[in-house]
N, C-alpha and C positions, 0 to 999 in steps of 0.2 A: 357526547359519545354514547352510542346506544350498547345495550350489553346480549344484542340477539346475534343466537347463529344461524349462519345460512347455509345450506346446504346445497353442492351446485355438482353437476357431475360437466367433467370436463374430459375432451379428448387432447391427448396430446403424440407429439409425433417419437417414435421411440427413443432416439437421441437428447433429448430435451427430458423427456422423463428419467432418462439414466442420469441425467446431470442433475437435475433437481433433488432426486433419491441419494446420489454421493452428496452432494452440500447438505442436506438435512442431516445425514448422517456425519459426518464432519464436524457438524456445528452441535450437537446434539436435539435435533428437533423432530418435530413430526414431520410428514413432507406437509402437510396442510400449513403448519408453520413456515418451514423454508420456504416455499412459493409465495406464499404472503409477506415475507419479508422481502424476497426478490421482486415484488414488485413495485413494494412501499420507497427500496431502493431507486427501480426504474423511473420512478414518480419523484423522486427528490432534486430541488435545483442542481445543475451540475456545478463542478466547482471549478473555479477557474482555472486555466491552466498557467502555471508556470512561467516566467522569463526569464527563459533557457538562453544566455546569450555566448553566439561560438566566438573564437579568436581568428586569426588571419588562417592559422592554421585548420580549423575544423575544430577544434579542443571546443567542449563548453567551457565556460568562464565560469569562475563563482562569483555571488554578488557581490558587489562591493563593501567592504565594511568601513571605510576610513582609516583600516591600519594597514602599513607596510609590512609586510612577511619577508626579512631578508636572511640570506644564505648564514648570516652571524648567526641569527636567532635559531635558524635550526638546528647549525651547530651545537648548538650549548645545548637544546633539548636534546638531541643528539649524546653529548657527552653525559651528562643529568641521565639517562636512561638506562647508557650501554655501563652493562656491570656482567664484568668478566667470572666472576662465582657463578653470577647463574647459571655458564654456558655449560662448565664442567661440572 
């Protein structure tokens, strides 16, 4: 990795510069930093997405884990939880 700087003048269109000046500022950076790292981003493999999968209904599913979640069990975390002091 080389340790020079370059120096480069760029136009940009105003909306794109307003967004780039808030995320530096945000992030605490220069904008020369922010845009450098937006683009280190742009440049990064994307990462996969998800398997998101729905039920008959439309609901997403969650993934399977191999345990049963049944109504008992949450019962009891249910009871295990609910504590009547706290409320008053």
């Amino acid at each position: 990795m080389h340790t020079w700087l370059v120096r480069t003048t760029i136009t940009l269109d105003d909306d794109v510069h307003e967004f780039a000046l808030y995320y530096a500022r945000a992030r605490g950076l220069t904008l020369s930093a922010a845009i450098e790292e937006l683009i280190r981003k742009a440049q990064a493999p994307a990462k996969p997405e998800p398997d998101i999968r729905r039920g008959p209904n439309g609901f997403p599913l969650l993934p399977p884990s191999g345990r049963t979640i049944t109504s008992e069990m949450v019962k009891q975390i249910e009871e295990e939880e609910f504590d009547p002091k706290k409320i008053a």
